[in-house]
C-alpha positions in Angstrom: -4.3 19.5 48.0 -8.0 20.9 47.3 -6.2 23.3 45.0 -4.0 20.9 42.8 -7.1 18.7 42.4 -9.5 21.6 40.9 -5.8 22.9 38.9 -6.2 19.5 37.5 -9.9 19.2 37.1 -10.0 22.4 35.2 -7.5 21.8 33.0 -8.5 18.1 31.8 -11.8 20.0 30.9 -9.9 22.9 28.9 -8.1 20.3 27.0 -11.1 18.0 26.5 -13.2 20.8 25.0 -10.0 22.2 22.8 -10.4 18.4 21.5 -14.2 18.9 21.0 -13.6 22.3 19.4 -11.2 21.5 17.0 -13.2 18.1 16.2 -10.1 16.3 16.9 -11.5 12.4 17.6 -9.1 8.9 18.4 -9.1 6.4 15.9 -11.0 3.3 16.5 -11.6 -0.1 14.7 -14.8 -0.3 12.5 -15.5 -0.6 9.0 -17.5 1.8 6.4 -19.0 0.4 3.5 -20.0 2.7 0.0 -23.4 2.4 -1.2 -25.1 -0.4 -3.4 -24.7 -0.1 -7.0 -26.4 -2.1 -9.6 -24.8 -2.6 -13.1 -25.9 -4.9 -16.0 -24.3 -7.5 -18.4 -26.5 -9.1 -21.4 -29.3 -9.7 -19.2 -28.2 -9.9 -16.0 -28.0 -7.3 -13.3 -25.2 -7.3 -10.8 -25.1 -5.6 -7.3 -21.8 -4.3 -5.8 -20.1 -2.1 -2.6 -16.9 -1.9 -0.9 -15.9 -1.7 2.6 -13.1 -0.5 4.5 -11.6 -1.8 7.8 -10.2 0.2 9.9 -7.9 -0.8 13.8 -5.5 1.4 14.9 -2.4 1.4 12.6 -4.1 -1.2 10.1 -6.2 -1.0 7.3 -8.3 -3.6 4.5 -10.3 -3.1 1.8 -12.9 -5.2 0.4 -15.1 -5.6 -2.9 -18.6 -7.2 -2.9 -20.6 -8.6 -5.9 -23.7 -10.8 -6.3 -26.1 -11.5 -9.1 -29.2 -10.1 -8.9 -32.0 -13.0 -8.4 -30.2 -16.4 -9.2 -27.4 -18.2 -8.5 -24.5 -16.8 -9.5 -22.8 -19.8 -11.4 -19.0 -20.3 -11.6 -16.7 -17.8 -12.5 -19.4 -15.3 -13.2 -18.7 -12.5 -10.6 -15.0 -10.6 -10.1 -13.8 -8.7 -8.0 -10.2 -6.4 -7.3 -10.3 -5.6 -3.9 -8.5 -2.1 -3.4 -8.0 1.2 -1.3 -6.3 4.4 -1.7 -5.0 7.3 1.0 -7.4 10.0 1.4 -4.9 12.7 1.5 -3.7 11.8 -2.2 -6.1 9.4 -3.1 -2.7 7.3 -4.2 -3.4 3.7 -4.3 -2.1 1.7 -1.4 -2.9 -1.6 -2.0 -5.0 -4.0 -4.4 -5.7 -7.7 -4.7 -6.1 -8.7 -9.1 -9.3 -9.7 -9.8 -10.6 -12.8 -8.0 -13.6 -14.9 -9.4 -16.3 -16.9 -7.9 -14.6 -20.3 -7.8 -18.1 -22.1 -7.3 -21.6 -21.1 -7.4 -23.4 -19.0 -4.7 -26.8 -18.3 -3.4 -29.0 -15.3 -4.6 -28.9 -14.2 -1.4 -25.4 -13.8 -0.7 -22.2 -11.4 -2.1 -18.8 -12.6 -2.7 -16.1 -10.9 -1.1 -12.9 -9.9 -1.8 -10.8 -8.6 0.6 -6.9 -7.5 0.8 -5.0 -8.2 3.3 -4.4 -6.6 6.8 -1.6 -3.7 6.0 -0.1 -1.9 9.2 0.2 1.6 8.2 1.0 5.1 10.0 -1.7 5.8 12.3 -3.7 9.2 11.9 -3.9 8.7 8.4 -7.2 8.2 6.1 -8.3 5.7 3.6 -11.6 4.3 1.3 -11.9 1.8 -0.2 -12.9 1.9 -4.1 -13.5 -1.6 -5.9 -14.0 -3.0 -9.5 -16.1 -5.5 -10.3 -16.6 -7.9 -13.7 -20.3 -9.5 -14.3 -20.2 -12.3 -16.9 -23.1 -12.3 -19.5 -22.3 -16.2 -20.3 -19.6 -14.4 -23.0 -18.1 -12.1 -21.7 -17.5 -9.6 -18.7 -18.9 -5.9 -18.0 -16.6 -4.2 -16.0 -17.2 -1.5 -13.6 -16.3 0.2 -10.7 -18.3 0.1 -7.5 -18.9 3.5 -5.4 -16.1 5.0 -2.5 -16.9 3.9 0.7 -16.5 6.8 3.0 -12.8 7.5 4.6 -11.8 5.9 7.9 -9.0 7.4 9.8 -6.7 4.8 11.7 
């Protein structure tokens, strides 16, 4: 019995450092968001990132936008929500640009967000947005940064 224990012992530890040494890791739900940009339109500056969400088997990606120091009045921030495949960096899904359908704080982003895919597990995706800032005539368009990859 002492034997098949230690057998056992020993080789859960082989195979948990084979894990460690290859860097293999299990997938786990979280989210990763890209840096802060900043972009202007007329005279207004704009702040943007994206985020993706990550469970097991599923996957979302976001886009964020504010104006910089005021209110950001109605229909003045866009967003298109989208994330792509790691391996291939093909585009999995996308939402079509959404606008601010009322005014929001300074202090606060609106968020665009596609919804919840299941997808094959293992697999790795970021999430890469683009954005529109009104200048009270028209939009600047731009797109925000990559948020790192997330595995499923």
């Amino acid at each position: 019995m002492k034997i098949r224990n230690s057998t056992l012992i020993l080789a859960g530890s082989l195979l948990a450092g084979l894990l460690v040494g290859t860097g293999a890791t299990a997938a786990s739900a979280g989210q990763s968001s890209g840096p802060v940009s900043v972009f202007t339109s007329g005279v207004f500056n704009y702040r943007d990132y994206p985020t993706i969400e990550t469970n097991p088997g599923q996957v979302r990606g976001q886009a964020s936008i504010k104006r910089d120091g005021a209110t950001t009045p109605t229909n003045y921030a866009g967003a298109n929500a989208r994330y792509f495949l790691a391996s291939s960096d093909a585009l999995i899904a996308e939402t079509g640009f959404r606008f601010n359908s009322s005014p929001f704080a300074e202090y606060l982003y609106m968020t665009v967000s596609t919804s919840l895919k299941n997808v094959s597990s293992g697999g790795g995706y970021y999430a890469w947005g683009v954005v529109k800032g009104s200048n009270s005539s028209s939009y600047a368009t731009y797109y925000t940064f990559k948020s790192a990859t997330r595995t499923t």
